[in-house]
C-alpha positions as CSV (number, residue, x, y, z in Angstrom):
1,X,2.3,-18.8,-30.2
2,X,1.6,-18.8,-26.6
3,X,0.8,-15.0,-24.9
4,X,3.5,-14.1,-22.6
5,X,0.8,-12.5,-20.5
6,X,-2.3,-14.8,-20.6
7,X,-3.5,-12.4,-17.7
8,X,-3.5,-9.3,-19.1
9,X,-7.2,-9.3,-19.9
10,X,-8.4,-10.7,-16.9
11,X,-6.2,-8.0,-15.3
12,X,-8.2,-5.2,-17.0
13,X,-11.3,-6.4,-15.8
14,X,-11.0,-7.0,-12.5
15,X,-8.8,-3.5,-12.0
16,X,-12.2,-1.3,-13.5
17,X,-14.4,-4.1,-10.9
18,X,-12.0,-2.9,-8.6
19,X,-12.0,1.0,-9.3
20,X,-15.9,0.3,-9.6
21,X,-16.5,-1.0,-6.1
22,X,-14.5,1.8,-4.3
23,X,-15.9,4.4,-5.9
24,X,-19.3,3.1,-5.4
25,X,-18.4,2.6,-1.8
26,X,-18.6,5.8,-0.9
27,X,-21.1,7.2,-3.1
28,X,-23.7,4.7,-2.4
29,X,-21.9,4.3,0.0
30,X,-21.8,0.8,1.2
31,X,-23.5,-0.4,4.2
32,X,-25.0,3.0,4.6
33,X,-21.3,4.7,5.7
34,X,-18.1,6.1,3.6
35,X,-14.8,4.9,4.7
36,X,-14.0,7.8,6.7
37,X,-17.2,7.5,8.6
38,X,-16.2,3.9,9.5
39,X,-12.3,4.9,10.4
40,X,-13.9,7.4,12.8
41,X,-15.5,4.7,14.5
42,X,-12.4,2.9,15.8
43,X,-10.4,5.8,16.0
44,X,-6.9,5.2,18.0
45,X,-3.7,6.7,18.1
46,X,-2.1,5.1,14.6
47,X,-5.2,6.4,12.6
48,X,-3.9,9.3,10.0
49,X,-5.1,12.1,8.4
50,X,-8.2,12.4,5.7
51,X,-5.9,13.4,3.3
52,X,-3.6,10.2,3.6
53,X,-5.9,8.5,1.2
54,X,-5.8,11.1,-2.1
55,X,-2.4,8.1,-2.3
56,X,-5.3,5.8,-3.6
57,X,-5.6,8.1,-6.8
58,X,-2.3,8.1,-7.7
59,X,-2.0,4.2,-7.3
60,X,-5.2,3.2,-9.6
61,X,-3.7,5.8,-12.3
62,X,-0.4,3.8,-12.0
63,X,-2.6,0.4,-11.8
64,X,-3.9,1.7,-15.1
65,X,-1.0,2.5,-16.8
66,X,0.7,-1.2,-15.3
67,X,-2.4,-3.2,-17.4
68,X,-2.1,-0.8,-20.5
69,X,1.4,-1.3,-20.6
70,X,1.3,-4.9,-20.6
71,X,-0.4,-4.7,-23.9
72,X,2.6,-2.8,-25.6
73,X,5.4,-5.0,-23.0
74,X,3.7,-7.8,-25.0
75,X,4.0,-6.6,-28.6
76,X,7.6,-5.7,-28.2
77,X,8.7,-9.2,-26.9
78,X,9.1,-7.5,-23.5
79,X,8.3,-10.1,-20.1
80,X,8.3,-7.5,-17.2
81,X,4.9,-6.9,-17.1
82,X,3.9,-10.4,-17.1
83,X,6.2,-11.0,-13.7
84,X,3.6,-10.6,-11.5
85,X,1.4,-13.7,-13.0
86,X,-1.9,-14.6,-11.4
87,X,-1.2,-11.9,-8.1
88,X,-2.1,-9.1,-10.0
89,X,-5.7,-10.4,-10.0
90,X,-5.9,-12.0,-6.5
91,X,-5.1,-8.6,-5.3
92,X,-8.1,-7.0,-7.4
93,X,-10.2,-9.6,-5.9
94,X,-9.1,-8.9,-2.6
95,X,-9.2,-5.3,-2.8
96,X,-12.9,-5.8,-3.2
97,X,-13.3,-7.8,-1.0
98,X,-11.9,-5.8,1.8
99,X,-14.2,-3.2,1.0
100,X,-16.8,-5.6,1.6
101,X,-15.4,-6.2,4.6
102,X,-14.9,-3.0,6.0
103,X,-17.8,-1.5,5.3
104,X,-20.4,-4.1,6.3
105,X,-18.4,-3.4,9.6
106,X,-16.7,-7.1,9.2
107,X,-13.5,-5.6,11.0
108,X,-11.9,-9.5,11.8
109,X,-12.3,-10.2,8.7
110,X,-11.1,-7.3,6.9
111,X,-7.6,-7.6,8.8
112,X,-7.9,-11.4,7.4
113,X,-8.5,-10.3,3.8
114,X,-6.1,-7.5,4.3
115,X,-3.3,-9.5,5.0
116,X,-3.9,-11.7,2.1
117,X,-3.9,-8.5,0.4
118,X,-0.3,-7.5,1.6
119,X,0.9,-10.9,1.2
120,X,-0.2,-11.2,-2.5
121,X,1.4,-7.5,-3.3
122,X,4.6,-8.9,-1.5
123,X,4.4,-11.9,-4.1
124,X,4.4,-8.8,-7.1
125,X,7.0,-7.1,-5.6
126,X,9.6,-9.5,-5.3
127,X,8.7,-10.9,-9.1
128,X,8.8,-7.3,-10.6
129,X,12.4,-7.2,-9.1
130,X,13.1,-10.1,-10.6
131,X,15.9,-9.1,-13.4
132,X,14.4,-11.0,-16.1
133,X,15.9,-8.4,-18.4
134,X,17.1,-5.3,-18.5
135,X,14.6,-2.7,-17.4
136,X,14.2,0.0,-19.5
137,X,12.2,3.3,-18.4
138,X,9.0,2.4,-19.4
139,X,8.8,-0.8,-17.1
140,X,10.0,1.4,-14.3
141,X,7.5,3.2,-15.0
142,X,4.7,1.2,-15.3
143,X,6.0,-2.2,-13.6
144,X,8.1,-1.5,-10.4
145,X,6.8,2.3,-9.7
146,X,3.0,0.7,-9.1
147,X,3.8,-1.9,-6.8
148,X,6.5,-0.1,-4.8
149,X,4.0,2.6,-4.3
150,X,1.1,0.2,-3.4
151,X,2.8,-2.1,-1.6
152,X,4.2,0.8,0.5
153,X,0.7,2.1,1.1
154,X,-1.1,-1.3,2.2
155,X,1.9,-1.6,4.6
156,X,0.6,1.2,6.3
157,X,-3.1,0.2,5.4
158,X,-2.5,-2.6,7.5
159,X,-1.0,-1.5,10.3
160,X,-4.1,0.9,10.5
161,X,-6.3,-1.8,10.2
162,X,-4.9,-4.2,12.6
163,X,-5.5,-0.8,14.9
164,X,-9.0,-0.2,14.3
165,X,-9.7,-3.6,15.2
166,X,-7.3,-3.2,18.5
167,X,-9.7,-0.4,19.1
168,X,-12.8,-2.0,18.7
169,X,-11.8,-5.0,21.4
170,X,-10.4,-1.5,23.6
171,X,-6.9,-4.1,24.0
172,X,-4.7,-1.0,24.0
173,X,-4.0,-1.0,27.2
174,X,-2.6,-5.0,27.3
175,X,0.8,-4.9,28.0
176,X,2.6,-2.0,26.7
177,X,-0.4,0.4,26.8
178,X,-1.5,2.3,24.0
179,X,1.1,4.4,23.6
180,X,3.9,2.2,24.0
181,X,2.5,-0.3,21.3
182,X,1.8,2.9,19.3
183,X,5.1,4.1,19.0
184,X,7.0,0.5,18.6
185,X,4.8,-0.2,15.7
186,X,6.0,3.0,14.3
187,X,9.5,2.5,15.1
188,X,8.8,-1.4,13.4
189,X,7.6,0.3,10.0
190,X,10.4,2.5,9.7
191,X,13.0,-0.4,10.4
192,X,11.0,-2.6,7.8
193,X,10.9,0.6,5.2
194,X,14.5,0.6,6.1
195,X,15.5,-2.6,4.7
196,X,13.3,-3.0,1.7
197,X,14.7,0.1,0.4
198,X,17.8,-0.9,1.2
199,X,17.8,-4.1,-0.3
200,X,15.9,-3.1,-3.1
201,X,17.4,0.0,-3.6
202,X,14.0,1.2,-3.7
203,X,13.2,5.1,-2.9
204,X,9.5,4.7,-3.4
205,X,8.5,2.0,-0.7
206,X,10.0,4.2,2.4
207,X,8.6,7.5,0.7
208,X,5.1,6.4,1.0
209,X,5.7,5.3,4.4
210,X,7.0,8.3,5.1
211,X,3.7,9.7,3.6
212,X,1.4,7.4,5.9
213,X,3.1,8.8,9.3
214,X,3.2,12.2,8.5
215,X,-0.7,12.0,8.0
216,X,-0.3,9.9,11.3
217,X,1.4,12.6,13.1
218,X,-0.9,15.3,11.8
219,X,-3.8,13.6,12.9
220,X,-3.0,12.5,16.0
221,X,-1.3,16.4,16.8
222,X,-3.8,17.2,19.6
223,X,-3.7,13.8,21.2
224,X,-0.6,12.1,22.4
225,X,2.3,13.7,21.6
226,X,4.7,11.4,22.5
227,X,3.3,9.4,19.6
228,X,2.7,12.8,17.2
229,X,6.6,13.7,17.6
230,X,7.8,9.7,17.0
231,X,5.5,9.9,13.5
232,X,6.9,13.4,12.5
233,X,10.3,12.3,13.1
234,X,10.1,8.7,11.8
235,X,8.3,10.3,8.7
236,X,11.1,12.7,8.4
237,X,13.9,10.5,8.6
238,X,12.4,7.9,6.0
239,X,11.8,11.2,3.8
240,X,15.7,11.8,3.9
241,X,16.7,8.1,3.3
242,X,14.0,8.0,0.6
243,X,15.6,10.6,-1.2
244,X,19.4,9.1,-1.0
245,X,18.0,5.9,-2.5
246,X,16.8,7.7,-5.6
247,X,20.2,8.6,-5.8
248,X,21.7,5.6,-4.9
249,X,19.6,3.6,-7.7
250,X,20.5,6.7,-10.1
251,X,24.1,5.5,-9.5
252,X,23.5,2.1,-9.5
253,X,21.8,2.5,-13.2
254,X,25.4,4.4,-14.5
């Protein structure tokens, strides 16, 4: 009988290459700087706080409860964890290599590979909201709760990388200056967190937004503040509408 989930293993394996090369990133560290060092480099006005990245522990624990599960999911006959196919991998692969990337000071390219990155955890959202079945707690658990949260933090990830490399060309100043693009690509990511977790009735996506400006704001409290107050608000206001989508998919579920 065919495996519903002929990934699974390969999904283990490239998840501990993956945990592998980021923790070796920054005790080696790669190319002779951490990724804070390297962040501190291009520095701009949509760069957030340190602690921003303690997210990244709570998404590989949920990572490693998504390809643990997939072992049980497959035992009890269960298809939810197999939704996301091959992506699950090609977003191992490019996790890796972004780090690469990034810390071989590769900036283009690590915008390139970061995109891919986004686009391939898009692919794993919309198939983990597919409603192949019904969901029980378990797969909300360890199927929809990974990738909202992950999803939601390369969102940001990218908008910070897209700045860095902004910074590094100094083209802040075209156009709008570098406030003015600051702020509208705030405003843009809380009108996008907006209407996935609308759409998806999802609490988790604009939450971790809402974590990613609030680290914005905080870091960037003794610079601009026109751009400080538009994160703390925008981070507050995504916080409130996070919080009436868990209730909203709570009702939805009755």
């Amino acid at each position: 009988m065919a495996s519903r989930n002929p990934y699974k293993w390969l999904n283990v394996i490239l998840l501990i290459a993956a945990l592998a090369v980021n923790l070796l990133s920054n005790s080696l560290p790669l190319g002779g700087r951490d990724t804070g060092q390297i962040s501190d480099m291009y520095k701009n006005l949509l760069t957030p706080a340190g602690f921003a990245f303690l997210i990244w522990s709570v998404i590989y624990l949920l990572l490693l409860g998504f390809v643990a599960y997939a072992f049980y999911a497959e035992r009890k006959g269960r298809s939810t964890a197999a939704a996301p196919g091959p992506w699950f991998a090609i977003s191992c692969v490019l996790n890796i290599a972004w780090l690469f990337c990034w810390h071989y000071l590769l900036i283009e390219l690590s915008v390139v590979v970061m995109l891919l990155l986004l686009v391939s955890l898009i692919m794993i959202y919309l198939r983990t909201r597919l409603d192949h079945e019904r969901l029980e707690v378990l797969d909300i658990i360890f199927v929809k709760l990974p990738f909202s949260l992950y999803l939601g933090w390369i969102s940001v990830a990218t908008i910070v990388n897209i700045a860095s490399l902004v910074a590094k060309y100094d083209f802040g100043d075209v156009g709008l200056g570098e406030t003015g693009w600051a702020i509208t690509i705030l405003i843009a990511a809380v009108l996008l967190a907006f209407i996935i977790g609308f759409r998806f009735r999802d609490g988790v996506y604009p939450l971790v937004i809402a974590w990613g400006l609030y680290a914005i704001s905080v870091e960037q409290s003794d610079t601009v503040q026109a751009v400080q107050t538009t994160a703390l608000v925008a981070s507050i206001a995504l916080a409130v509408f996070a919080l009436w989508m868990f209730v909203r998919s709570l009702t939805d579920r009755d």
